[in-house]
N, C-alpha and C positions, 0 to 999 in steps of 0.2 A: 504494500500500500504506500503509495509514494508521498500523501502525505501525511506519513508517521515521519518523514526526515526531514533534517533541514541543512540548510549549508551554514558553516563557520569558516571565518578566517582569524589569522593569525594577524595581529595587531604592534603598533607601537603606541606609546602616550608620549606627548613634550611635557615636560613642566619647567619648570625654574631651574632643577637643578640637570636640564638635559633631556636627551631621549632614552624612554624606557622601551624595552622589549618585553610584553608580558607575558607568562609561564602558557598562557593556555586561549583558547579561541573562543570568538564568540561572536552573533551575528552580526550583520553590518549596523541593524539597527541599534542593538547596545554600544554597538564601539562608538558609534557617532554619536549617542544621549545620553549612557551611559559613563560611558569611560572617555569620552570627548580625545578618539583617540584617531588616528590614521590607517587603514586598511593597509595591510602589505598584501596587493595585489598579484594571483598565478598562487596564493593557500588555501582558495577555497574546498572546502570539504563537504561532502552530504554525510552527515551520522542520523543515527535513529536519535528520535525523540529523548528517548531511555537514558541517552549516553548524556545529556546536559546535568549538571550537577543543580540541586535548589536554586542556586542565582543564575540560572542560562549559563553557566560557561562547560564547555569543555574540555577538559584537563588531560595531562599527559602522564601518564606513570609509569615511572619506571621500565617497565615491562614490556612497555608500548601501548598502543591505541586497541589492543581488541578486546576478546570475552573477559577477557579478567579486568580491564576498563570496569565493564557494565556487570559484574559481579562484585566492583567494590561500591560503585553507589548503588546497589540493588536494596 
């Protein structure tokens, strides 16, 4: 069911003290209301629904990106 997924990307923020690179992805619409941050354009990803953690983002562990992802925020 396609829309059970969504795409993310992978992000930087500016602030004062520079540019950050953040740990993990998340859609275009929170980078840009959210986290008032800059798309780094060519990281887009479709994940299922499942895989977002309670605040929309998608995280990376350790492990990598698959079943064990979505078995740790299960």
């Amino acid at each position: 069911m396609e829309s059970s997924k969504i795409t993310v990307y992978s992000f930087d923020v500016f602030d004062t003290e520079g540019r950050s690179y953040m740990p993990f992805k998340a859609t275009r619409e929170d980078i840009a209301h959210r986290y008032r941050g800059t798309v780094i354009e060519g990281t887009g990803e479709q994940v299922p629904l499942l895989a977002l953690d309670k605040e929309g983002r998608y995280r990376r562990w350790p492990e990598g990106w698959g079943e064990q992802h979505l078995e740790r925020i299960a």
